[in-house]
N, C-alpha and C positions, 0 to 999 in steps of 0.2 A: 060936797065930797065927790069926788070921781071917781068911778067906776070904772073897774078893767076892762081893754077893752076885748077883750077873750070872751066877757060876759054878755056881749050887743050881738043881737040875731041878726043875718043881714037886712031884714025889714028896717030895721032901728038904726044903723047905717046908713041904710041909703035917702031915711028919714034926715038923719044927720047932716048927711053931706048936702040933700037938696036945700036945706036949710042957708048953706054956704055956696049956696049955684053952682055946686062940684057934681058931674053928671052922676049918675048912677052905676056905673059900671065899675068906680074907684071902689066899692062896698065889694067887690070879690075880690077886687085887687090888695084890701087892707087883710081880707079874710084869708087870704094867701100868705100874706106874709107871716102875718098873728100864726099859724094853724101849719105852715109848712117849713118856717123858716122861724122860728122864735127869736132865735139868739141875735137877730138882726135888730133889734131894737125900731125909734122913731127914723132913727138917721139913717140906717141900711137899706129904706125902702125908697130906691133909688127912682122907684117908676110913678112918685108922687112928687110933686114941688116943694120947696121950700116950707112955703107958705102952709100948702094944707098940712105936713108933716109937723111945722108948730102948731097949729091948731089943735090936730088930733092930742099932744103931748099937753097941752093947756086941758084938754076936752076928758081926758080918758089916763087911765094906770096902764101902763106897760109893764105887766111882771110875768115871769115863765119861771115853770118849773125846771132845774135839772135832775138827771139821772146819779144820784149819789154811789149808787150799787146795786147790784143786782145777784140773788146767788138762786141756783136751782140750772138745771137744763131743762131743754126745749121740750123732751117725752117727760119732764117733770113737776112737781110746784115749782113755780120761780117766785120769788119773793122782789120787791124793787123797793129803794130807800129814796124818795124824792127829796130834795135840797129847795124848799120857798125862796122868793126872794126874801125874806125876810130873816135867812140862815134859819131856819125852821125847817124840822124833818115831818113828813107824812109816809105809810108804808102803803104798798099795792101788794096784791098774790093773788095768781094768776094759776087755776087750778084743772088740771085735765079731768076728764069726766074719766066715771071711772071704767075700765074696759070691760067686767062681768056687766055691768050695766047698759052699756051700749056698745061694747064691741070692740074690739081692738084698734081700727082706723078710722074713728069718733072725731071727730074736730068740735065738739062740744066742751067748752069751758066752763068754768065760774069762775068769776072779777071780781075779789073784793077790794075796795076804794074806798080809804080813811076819808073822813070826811069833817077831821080834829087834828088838832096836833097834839099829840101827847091823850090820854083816856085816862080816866080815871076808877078801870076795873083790875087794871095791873095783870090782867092775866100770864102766866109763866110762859108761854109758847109765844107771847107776841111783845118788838122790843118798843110799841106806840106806848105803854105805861108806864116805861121803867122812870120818866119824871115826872109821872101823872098829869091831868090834866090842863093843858094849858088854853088854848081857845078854840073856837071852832072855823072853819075852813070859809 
């Protein structure tokens, strides 16, 4: 089974590559692309060769999330709809601290990060239930 390669620390990389005599320095360079440039896939990374860009694609999952929607502004919740490769939705909210709590110019947040697609509590405020649980992330 292959493993995305989003999931490989750059230790394990550069484990990778030496394994292929590929020096060590291509593990920040994959880490860049993965992590800065998603939507570039195996073939957009132009600063790799042929060769090791099929390997990696033999070696490893190439999947990124997109940005489905977003609603909230920036002094408020924002809510994010993420689109899987897999046509599968996950939700994010993204929560200002509160200002009696810590002050009006607080850059303290809270993240919450589905970690499911789909849940199986159905709660009314959130739309990760409304087709119950389907698998985990």
């Amino acid at each position: 089974m292959r493993l995305p390669i989003a999931s490989q620390s750059p230790a394990q990389l550069r484990d990778w590559l030496a394994a292929l005599n590929e020096p060590a320095y291509r593990a920040d360079q994959i880490i860049q692309w993965v992590h800065q440039q998603p939507n570039a896939g195996w073939e957009g990374m132009t600063n790799l060769s042929a060769d090791l860009r099929a390997a990696l694609a033999n070696a490893f999952k190439y999947s990124t999330v997109q940005l489905a929607r977003k609603q909230g502004a920036a002094d408020t919740t924002q809510k994010f709809l993420w689109q899987l490769a897999d046509q599968q939705f996950v939700e994010s909210v993204l929560i200002p601290a509160n200002p009696a709590l810590y002050g009006e110019a607080s850059d303290r947040h809270t993240l919450c990060v589905s970690t499911q697609v789909g849940c199986a509590y159905g709660c009314k405020f959130c739309a990760s239930g409304l087709d119950g649980f389907k698998r985990n992330l």
